[in-house]
Structure formats: structure tokens, C-alpha cells
N, C-alpha and C positions, 0 to 999 in steps of 0.2 A: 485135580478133582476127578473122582471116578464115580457113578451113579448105574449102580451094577456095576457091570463087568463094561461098562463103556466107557472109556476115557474123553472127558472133559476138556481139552487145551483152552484156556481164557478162564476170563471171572465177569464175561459182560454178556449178556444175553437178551436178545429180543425178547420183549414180554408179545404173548398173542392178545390180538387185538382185532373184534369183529369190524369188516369193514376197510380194516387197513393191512393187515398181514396176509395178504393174497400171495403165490409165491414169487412174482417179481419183485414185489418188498423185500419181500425173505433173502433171495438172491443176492438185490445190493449190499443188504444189511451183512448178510455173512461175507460178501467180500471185503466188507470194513472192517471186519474181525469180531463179528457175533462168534461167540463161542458155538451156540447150538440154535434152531429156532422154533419155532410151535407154530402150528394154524392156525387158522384165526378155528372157532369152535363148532364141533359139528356137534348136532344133533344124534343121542344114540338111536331112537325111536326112529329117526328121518332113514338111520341109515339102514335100519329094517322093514324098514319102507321100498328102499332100495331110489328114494329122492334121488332125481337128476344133480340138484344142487350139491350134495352130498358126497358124490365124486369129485365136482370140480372143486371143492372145499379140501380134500385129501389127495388131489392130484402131486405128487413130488417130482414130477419129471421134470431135469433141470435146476432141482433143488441142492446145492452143497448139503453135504453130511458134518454131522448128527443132524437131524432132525425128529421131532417128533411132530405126537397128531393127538388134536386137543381134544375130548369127549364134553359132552356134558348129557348129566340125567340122573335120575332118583331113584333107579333100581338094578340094582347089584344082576341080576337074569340079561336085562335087555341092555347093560354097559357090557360085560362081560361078549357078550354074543356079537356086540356094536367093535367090540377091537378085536376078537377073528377076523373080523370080517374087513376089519383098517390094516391088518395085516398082509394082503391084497397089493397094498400100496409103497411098501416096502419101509415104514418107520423105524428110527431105530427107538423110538421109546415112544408112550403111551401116558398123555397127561392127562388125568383128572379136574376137570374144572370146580373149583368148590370156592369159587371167589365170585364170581359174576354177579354185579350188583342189579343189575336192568330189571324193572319190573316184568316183565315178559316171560324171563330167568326163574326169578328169584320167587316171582308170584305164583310159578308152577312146582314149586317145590326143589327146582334144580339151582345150582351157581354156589350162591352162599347162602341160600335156605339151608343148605345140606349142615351149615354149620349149625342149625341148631336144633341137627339128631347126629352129634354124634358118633354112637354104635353103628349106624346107618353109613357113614363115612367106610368107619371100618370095613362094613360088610362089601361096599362095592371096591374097595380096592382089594381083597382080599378074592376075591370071585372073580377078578380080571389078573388079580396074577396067578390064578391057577389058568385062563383061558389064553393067558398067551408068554413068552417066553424071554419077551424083551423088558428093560427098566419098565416099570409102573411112577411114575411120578404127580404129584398133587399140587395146585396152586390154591390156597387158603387166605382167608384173613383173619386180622385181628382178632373176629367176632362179629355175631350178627348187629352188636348196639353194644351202648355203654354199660350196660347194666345184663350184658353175657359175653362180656372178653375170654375166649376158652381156646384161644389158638395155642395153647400149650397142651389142654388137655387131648385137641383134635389130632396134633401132629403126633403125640404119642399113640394113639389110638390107631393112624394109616401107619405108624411104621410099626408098630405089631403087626400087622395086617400084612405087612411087606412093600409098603413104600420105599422105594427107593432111593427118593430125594423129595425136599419138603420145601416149594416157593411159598412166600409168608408177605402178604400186603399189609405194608401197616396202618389201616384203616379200618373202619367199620362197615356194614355194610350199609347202616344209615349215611353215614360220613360221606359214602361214594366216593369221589375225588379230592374233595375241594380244601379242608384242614389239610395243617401238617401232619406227615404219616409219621407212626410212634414209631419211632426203630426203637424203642425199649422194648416191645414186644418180640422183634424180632431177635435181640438176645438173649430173650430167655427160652426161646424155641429150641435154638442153636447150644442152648445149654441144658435142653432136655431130651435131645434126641442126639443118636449117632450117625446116622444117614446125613449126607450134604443138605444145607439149607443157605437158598437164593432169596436175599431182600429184596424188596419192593418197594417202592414209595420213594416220590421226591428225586432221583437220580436222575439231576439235571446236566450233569456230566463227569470229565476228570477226578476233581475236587471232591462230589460228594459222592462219587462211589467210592474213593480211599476212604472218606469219613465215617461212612456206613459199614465199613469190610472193619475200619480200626474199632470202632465202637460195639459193633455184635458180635464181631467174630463170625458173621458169617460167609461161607465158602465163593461166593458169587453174589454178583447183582443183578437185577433185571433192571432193562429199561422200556418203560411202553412211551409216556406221550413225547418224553425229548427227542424220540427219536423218531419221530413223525417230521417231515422235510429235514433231518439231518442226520442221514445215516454215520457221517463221519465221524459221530458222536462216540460210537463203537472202538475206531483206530486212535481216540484220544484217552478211552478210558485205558486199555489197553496198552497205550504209551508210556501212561503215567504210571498203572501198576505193574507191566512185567518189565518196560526198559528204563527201569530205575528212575521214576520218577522225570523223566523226559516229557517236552510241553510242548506238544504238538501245535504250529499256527494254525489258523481257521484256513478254509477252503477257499482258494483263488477266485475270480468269477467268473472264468475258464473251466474249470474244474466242477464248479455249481452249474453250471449251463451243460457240460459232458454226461455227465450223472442226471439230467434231470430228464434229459433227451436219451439215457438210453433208458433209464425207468421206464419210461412214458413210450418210449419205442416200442419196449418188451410186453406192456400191457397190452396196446393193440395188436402186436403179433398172435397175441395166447388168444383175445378176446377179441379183436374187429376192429377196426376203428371205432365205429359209432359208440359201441358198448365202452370200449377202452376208454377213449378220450370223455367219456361222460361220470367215469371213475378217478379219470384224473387229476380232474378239477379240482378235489380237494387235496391229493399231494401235492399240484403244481402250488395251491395257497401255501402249503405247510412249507415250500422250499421258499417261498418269497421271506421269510422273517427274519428280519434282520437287517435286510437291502434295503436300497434309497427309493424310496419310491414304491413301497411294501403295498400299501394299501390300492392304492392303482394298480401296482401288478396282480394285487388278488381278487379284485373285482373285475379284470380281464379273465383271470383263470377262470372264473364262476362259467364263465359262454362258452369256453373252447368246442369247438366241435369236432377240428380235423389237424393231424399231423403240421400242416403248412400255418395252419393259425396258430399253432403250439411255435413254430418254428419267428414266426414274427412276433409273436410274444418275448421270443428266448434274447431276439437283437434287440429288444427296446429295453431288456433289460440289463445288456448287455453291455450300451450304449449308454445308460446311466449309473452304473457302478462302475466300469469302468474307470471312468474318469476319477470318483470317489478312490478308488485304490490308488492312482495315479497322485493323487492328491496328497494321499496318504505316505 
């Protein structure tokens, strides 16, 4: 897949995710074999502000390449001006947020309000690919509600404009999460536009990223929440679609305790301990699912405070899967 002039390796990709896609995410994620990954979302207006937060939200250092760096905002002037200036940071592409369901989002006219103006879609990607020189890419949905499904007309409208590449949630924006996402939608996108187009929705792993690549035809999948405590997620889709269908076992509990400890390492490295470890609370939960003894171990993660509390966390659960594999 090439999206511009950049080449693509993989069909599985981190979705960005406020909250959660900070770049030590990012990091693991692409050593599991994310194709490329996103930030979580910055503010255009924040970043003409010149917001503290705003850098460390676009900081890539240390981040595997491709990469890009998410926008979000409602005017073609102050997006445009917002990625010069993310340009700084050394992205290789530039994504448009036009799916963000969050009332905070959505009720400022940004996310996926955007979906329903349209022409106004057009106009801000069209005024960011003249202000900068790398892919322009868009994340969309369905439609803002049932009763305005136009993710066909929207995706037509950025790649006029010069979209690069079209991600496509199949959801609404009423919907938010929680229904089944229509990948009907997302074949008819992929069969109205010529630019690569990445599904969304439901990509709980191996399985239903081949069923969603066989069913739309489209170029790539995203994944956002499966891949929240299981980055590994990535080196299974992967497995199954470029090494012929090959079926990767699940991660050792060696393996899940190596990985959870350098996540959580890397966090307080970038960020402090205190700050760190009060962030990692909730991936140290997302890793626990699955394990024996889930719910205790994530009502411990809820208090951690410090490295060494992370650390005896890491042997009590060590100490009880263990044995479960042993068993097994």
C-alpha cells in the first residue's frame, strides 16, 4: 500500500486513541508490527496557542517510522497553519480527525460534526495539502446518525480535495462504540474512491481483520480498543495475513510481564515516575484480561504508585498464571 509517495509495509494499524496512544504505546505497538501509527489528537487552535501540552502530544522522538500526527478543528486557516507548524516534529503524514464522537469534540463543531458539512471537509484538507508536502490523510465515519449515512459522499469530497488515504469507522456518530460496526459501509467507500481505504470497527484480532480485508476490499485495518493491553495483537494480524495464514499462539506469561514492564518503564522514563505510573494504571488493567485472577490484578493496578509496587504486582501475577500455563 502506498498513501502518497510513502510506502505502507503491513495491513494493521494503530487507530489513535485520546488517552492511550502516547508515544510509548506507539513504540510497542509498532514493534508488534503496526504498520504506521497516529497520536493521540491534537488541538489545531491549542497548537496556535503554542499549548505546552501540544508538544508533548506531537513529540516523535523515539518513535518508529511512519508515523503520523492527528489534527483536529473546523477551520481550513487555523488546520492548515496547525500542520506547518506539526511539521516541526518531523511526521511523515498528517491526519485529519473527522470521526471523534466525544461531546467536547463533536459539540464544538470538530470530530465528526465535520461530517455533517461536508464541503467544509473538503475545504480543510484541501488548504493543508497546499500548506504542507507530506500525505494528508482523514479518519471518518459512517455518518453523523441514521438518518445522514454520507461516508461515501464525504470520502469523495477529501479525495478531491487530495486525500491521500480514507480511514472509515463503521459506526455513527450517535452509535459511538457500542453496536456492530457496518463494514457495509466501508465497501462501498473503497469502491468509490481510488486512494487506500483503512476499516474500522470490531477488529478484535487475526480472524476478523482477514474477514473485513475479504468483505470490503479494503487496503488496511485499524485497530483501536483490542489493542489496548495487547499490543501482540498487531504480530497476529500480520501473521495470519502476510505469512500465509499462519496462527500465531498467545503471549507466554514471561513475555506479558517483559512487555508490561518495559511499557510502564518507558512511561516514567519520558514522564516521572509519579506522573507515569498514575497513567499506567489503566494499561497495567488493559494487560491484566485474560489472566487468572484479572479482577484483583486490576483493582491493584487502580493504586500503583511506584516502579517497585508495579514490580510486586508483576510476581503475584506471575505466580498465578504461571502455574495455569503449567497446568495447561
Amino acid at each position: 500500500m502506498k498513501i502518497g509517495n510513502l510506502e505502507i509495509k503491513g495491513q494493521a494499524i494503530l487507530a489513535p486513541m485520546a488517552g492511550a496512544t502516547d508515544k510509548t504505546f506507539r513504540k510497542i505497538c509498532s514493534d508488534f508490527g503496526s504498520a504506521y501509527t497516529i497520536t493521540e489528537m491534537v488541538s489545531s487552535k491549542a497548537i496556535m496557542f503554542n499549548q505546552k501540552n501540544t508538544r508533548e502530544l506531537m513529540d516523535l522522538s523515539g518513535d518508529n517510522h511512519p508515523v503520523a500526527i492527528q489534527l483536529f478543528g473546523d477551520d481550513p486557516f487555523t488546520m492548515a497553519k496547525a500542520a506547518e507548524r506539526a511539521m516541526e516534529f518531523g511526521p511523515d503524514m498528517i491526519d485529519i480527525n473527522m470521526g471523534c464522537p466525544v461531546p467536547k469534540i463533536a459539540g464544538n463543531g470538530c470530530g465528526s460534526a465535520l461530517m455533517k458539512r461536508p464541503d467544509l471537509c473538503g475545504n480543510i484538507v484541501r488548504a493543508m495539502k497546499q500548506a504542507v508536502d507530506i500525505p494528508i490523510t482523514v479518519k471518518i465515519r459512517k455518518g453523523w446518525d441514521n438518518d445522514s449515512v454520507n461516508a461515501v459522499e464525504v470520502a469523495k469530497i477529501c479525495e478531491d480535495a487530495g486525500a491521500d488515504a480514507i480511514a472509515v469507522h463503521g459506526r455513527t456518530r450517535t452509535q459511538m462504540y457500542e453496536p456492530p460496526a457496518d463494514w457495509e459501509i466501508i465497501r462501498l467507500v473503497k469502491e468509490a474512491v481510488k486512494v487506500p481505504v483503512i476499516g474500522n470497527g470490531d477488529i478484535l484480532g487475526a480472524n476478523s481483520a482477514a474477514m473485513m480485508i475479504d468483505r470490503t476490499g479494503c487496503d488496511a485495518v485499524m485497530v483501536g480498543r483490542a489493542a489496548l493491553g495487547n499490543p501482540w495483537i498487531f504480530r497476529e494480524i500480520n501473521a495470519c495475513l502476510r505469512d500465509e495464514l499462519r496462527i500465531m499462539p498467545p503471549p507466554s506469561i514471561e513475555e506479558r510481564i517483559l512487555v508490561i514492564r518495559k511499557h510502564i518503564g518507558s512511561m516514567c522514563e519520558a514522564k516521572g515516575e509519579e506522573r507515569g505510573m498514575k497513567e499506567a494504571r489503566k494499561h497495567v488493567g488493559w494487560y491484566m484480561h485474560g489472566l487468572r485472577n484479572a479482577a484483583e490484578f486490576r483493582r491493584r493496578a487502580g493504586y500503583l504508585s511506584t516502579i517497585q509496587e508495579l514490580d510486586e504486582l508483576m510476581r503475584d501475577v506471575y505466580i498465578a498464571n504461571k502455574t495455569v500455563e503449567e497446568d495447561d
